[in-house]
C-alpha positions in Angstrom: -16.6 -33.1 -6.7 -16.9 -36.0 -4.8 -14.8 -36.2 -1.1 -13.1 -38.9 -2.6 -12.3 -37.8 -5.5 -11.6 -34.2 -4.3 -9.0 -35.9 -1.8 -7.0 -38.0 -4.8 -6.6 -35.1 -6.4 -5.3 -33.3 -3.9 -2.7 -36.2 -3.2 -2.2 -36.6 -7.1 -1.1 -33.0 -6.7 1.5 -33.2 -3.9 4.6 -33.8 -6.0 4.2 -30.7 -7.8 3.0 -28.2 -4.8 6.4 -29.6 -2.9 8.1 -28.2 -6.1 6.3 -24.9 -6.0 6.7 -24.8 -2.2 10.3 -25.0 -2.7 10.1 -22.4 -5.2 8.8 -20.3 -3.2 10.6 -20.6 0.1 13.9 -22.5 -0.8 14.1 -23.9 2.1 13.2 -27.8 2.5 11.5 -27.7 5.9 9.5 -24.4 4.9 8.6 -25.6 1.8 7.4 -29.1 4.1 5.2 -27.1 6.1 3.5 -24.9 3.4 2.4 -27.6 1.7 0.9 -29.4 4.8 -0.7 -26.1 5.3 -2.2 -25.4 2.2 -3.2 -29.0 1.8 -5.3 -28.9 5.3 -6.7 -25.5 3.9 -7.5 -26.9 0.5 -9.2 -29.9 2.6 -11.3 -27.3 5.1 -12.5 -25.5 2.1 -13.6 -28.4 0.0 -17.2 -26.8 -0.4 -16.0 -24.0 -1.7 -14.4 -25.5 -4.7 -16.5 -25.1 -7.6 -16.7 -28.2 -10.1 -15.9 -26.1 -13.0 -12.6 -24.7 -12.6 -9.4 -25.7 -12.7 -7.9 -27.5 -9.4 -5.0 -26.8 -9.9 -4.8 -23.7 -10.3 -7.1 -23.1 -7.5 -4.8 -25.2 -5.1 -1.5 -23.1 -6.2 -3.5 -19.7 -5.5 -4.1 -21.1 -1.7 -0.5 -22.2 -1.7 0.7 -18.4 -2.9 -1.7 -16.0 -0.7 -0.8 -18.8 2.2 3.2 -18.5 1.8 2.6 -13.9 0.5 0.2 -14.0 4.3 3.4 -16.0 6.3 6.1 -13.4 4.8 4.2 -10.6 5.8 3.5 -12.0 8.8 7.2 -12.5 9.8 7.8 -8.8 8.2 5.6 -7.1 10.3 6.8 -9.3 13.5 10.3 -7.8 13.2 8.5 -4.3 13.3 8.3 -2.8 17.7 6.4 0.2 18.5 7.3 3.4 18.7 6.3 4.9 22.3 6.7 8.2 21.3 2.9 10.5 20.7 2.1 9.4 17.5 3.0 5.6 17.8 3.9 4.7 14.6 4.9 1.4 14.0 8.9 1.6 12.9 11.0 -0.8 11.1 13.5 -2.0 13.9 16.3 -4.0 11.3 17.6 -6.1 13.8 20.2 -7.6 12.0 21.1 -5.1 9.1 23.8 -3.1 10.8 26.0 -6.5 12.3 26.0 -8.0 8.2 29.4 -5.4 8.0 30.8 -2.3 7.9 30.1 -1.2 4.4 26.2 -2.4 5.0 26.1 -0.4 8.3 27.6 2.3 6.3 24.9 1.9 3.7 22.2 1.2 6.0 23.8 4.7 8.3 23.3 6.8 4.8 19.7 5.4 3.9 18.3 6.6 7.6 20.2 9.9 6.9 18.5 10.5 4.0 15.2 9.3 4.9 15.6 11.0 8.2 16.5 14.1 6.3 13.0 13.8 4.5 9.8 15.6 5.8 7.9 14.2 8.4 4.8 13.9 5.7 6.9 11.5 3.6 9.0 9.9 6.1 6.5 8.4 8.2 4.5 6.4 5.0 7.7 5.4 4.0 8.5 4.0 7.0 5.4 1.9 7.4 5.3 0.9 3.9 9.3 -0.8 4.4 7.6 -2.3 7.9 5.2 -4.1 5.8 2.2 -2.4 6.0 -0.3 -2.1 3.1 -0.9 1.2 1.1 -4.8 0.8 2.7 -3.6 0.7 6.0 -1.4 3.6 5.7 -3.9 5.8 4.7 -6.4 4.1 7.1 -3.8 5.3 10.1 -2.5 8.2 9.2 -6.4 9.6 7.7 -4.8 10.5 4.2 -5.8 9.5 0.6 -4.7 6.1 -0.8 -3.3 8.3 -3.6 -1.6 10.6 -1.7 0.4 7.6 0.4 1.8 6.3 -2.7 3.0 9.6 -4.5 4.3 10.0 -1.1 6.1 6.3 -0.8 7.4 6.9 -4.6 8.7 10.4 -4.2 10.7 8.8 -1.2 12.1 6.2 -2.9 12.9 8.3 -6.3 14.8 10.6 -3.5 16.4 7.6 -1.9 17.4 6.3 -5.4 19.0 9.7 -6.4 21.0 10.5 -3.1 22.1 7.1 -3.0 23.0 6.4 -6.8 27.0 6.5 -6.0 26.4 3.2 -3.3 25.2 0.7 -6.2 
């Protein structure tokens, strides 16, 4: 496609990717900035476009995996590290606790309970809620990618169970 061409559609588009932005972030200023964002990364990867598929549907897959890389992003940036031995990276929920008393007490019973799990399937857990990626959780800790998610779903089916009376 032509660099002119390529560019029209791109602005032909703009109306509908401010509606999917918006979608996405529900915020007006947010949704603003993804679509400059994607539209200066559509625009840098023009050569990579092939002629035969759709642009549209190309342009709204740089639009998701840009806004899914931003929100993990801001997930992992509310994560500190742990200073203890094994520096894990920990979930720090700054923020949870002050919404009110019946979330702190919710939020107080969850860490009990997770606390209360063994170290095995409390420290995947705990990564996987900080953001981090089955992969890298196996990656870090040297486990199987198999054995990180039985580990992440037994934790939540026990976290469902001891906490089915809070719903």
């Amino acid at each position: 496609m032509k660099t002119m061409n390529f560019a029209q559609n791109l602005v032909n588009l703009q109306n509908e990717l401010l509606l999917f932005a918006y979608k996405l972030t529900a915020d007006h200023e947010e949704a603003n900035d993804l679509l400059q964002e994607t539209s200066l990364k559509v625009l840098d990867n023009e050569e990579k476009y092939m002629p035969d598929t759709n642009f549209k549907g190309w342009v709204y897959t740089i639009m998701r995996n840009i806004f899914i890389n931003n929100y993990r992003k801001s997930l992992r940036d509310q994560t500190y590290v742990d200073q203890t031995d094994n520096q894990f990276y920990l979930n720090q929920g700054a923020g949870l606790e002050a919404d009110s008393m019946e979330g702190a007490y919710d939020l107080k019973e969850m860490r009990r309970v997770v606390n209360a799990l063994p170290k095995d399937y409390r420290i995947p857990f705990a990564m996987y809620v900080s953001g981090f990626k089955y992969r890298e959780i196996a990656d870090k800790l040297g486990l199987p990618l198999g054995t990180v998610k039985s580990r992440i779903y037994f934790t939540r089916q026990r976290l469902q169970e001891e906490l089915k009376d809070f719903r």
